[in-house]
Phi, psi and omega in degrees: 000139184275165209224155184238167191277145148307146029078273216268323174237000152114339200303168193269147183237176100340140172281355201249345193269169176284323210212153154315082191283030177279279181221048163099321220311164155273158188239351202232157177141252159266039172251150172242179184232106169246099203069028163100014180214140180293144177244186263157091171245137158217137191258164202207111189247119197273158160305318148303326162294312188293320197294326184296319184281296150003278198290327174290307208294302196290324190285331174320283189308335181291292196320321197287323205297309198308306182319308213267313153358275176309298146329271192307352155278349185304329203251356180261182162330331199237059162321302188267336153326280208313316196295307193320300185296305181001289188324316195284339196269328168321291179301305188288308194306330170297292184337299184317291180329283192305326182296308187288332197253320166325286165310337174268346167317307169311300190291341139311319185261352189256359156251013173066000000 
């Protein structure tokens, strides 16, 4: 059986074993065998990207609850109360939109 290198401490495996017998690693799992070598995928979304879809995806919803605000002060005493937030509800729900599709783009493009 052909032996492939570890990954984590370099020592030789087997295509057959499960695990490193050097130092543990698993060999199995999430692996394919491609072109006659085990390959590995792994996707890794950085903490700036999460963070990012996060704060858009939380500004969305703020934006729409304040829009819905707003609408609903429109027809009252406080007209203009309703317009501000409106206004305001606007701006975070675009923010939002755009801020979350940004990120996600990124994070998409920065994995290819």
């Amino acid at each position: 059986m052909p032996l492939l290198k570890c990954p984590d401490c370099g020592g030789a495996v087997s295509t057959a074993a499960e695990s490193c017998p050097h130092c543990g690693r698993p060999m199995t799992g999430t692996q394919d065998i491609v072109g006659g070598r085990r390959v590995q995928t792994v996707e890794k979304t950085a903490k700036k990207f999460k963070g990012w879809i996060l704060g858009g995806t939380l500004a969305f919803f703020a934006g729409g609850i304040l829009t819905v605000t707003g609408l609903c002060y429109m027809n009252t005493d406080s007209d203009s109360l309703g317009r501000k937030l409106l206004v305001v509800g606007v701006v975070v729900l675009a923010s939002g939109l755009i801020a979350g599709a940004v990120a996600q783009a990124l994070a998409w493009w920065h994995h290819g």
